[in-house]
C-alpha positions as CSV (number, residue, x, y, z in Angstrom):
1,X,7.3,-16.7,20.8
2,X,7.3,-18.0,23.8
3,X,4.4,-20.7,25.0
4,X,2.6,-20.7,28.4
5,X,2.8,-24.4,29.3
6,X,1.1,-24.2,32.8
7,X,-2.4,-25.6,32.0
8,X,-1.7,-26.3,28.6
9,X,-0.9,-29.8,26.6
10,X,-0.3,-31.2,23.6
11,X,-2.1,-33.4,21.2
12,X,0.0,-35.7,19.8
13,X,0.0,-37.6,16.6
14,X,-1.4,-40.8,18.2
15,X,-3.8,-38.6,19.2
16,X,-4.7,-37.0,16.9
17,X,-5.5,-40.4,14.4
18,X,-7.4,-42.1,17.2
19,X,-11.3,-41.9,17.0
20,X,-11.8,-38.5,18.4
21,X,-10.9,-36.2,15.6
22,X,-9.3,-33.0,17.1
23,X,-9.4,-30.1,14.3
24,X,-8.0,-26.5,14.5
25,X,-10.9,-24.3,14.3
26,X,-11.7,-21.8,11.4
27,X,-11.5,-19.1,13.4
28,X,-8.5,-17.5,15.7
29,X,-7.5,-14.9,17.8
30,X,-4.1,-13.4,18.7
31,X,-2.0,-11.0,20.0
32,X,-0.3,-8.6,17.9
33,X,2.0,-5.6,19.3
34,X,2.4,-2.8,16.6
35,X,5.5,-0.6,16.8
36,X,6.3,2.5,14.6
37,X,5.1,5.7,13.5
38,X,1.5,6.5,12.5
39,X,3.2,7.0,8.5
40,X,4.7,3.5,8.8
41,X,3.8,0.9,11.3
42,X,4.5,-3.1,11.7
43,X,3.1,-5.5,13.4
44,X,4.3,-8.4,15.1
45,X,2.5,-11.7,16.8
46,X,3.2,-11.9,20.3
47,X,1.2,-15.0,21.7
48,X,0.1,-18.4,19.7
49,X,-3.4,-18.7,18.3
50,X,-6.5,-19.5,20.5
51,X,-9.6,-20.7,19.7
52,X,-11.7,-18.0,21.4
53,X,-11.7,-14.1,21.7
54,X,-11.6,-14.1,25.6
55,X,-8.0,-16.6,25.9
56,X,-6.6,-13.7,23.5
57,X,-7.5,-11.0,25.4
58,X,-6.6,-12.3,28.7
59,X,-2.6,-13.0,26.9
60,X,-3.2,-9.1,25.8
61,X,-3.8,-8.0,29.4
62,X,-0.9,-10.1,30.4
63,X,1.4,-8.7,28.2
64,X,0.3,-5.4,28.8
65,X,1.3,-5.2,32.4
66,X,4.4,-7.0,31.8
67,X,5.2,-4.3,28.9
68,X,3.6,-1.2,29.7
69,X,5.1,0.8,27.0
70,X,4.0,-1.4,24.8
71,X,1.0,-1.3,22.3
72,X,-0.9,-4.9,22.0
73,X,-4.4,-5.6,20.1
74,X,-6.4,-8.7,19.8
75,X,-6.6,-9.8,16.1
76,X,-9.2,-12.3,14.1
77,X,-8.2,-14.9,11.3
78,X,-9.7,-17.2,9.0
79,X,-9.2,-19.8,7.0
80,X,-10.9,-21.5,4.4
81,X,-8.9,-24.2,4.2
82,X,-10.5,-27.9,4.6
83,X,-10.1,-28.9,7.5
84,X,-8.4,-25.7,9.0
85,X,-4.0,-25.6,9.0
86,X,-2.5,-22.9,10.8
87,X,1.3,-21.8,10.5
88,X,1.2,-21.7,14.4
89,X,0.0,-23.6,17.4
90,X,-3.8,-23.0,18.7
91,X,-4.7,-23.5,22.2
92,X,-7.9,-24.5,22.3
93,X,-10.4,-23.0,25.0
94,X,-10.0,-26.7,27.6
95,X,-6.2,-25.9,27.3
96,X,-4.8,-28.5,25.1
97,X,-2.6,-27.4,21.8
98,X,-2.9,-28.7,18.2
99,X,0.8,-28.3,16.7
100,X,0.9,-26.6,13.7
101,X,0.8,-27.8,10.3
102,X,4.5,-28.8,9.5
């Protein structure tokens, strides 16, 4: 997986402790390309999480007209977890990323 970094940064740790608590949210959306037959199909993550619907899409557009042949979908998750932990980065809607939970 391969991160866009162009108007994208990082929170860091310091960050992340100071006064201004920054949380994953609850709720993501990503890209997922499904390959296979109709009788068996898999289905693979193609872009990191983002907090909201439209970010995903537009990374879904992108990777359609880079990859034609290619089928992409926007997918929903979430987590119940206190405060939210995802497995992969989320870029929040203003651009910055929260890491994931190592």
């Amino acid at each position: 997986m391969r991160l866009r970094t162009d108007r994208v940064s990082l929170i860091t740790d310091d960050q992340a402790m100071g006064t201004e608590s920054v949380t994953a949210p609850s709720d993501v959306f990503y890209v997922v390309e499904s390959v296979g037959t109709a009788r068996r199909r898999e289905h693979r993550t193609s872009s990191p999480l983002y907090e909201t619907r439209p970010q995903a899409e537009a990374e879904g557009a992108r990777l359609r007209q880079a990859n034609p042949a290619k089928d992409y979908s926007v997918w929903m998750r979430t987590t119940h977890i206190e405060p939210p932990q995802w497995l992969f980065d989320v870029v929040m809607a203003d651009g910055t990323v929260i890491p994931a939970a190592r």
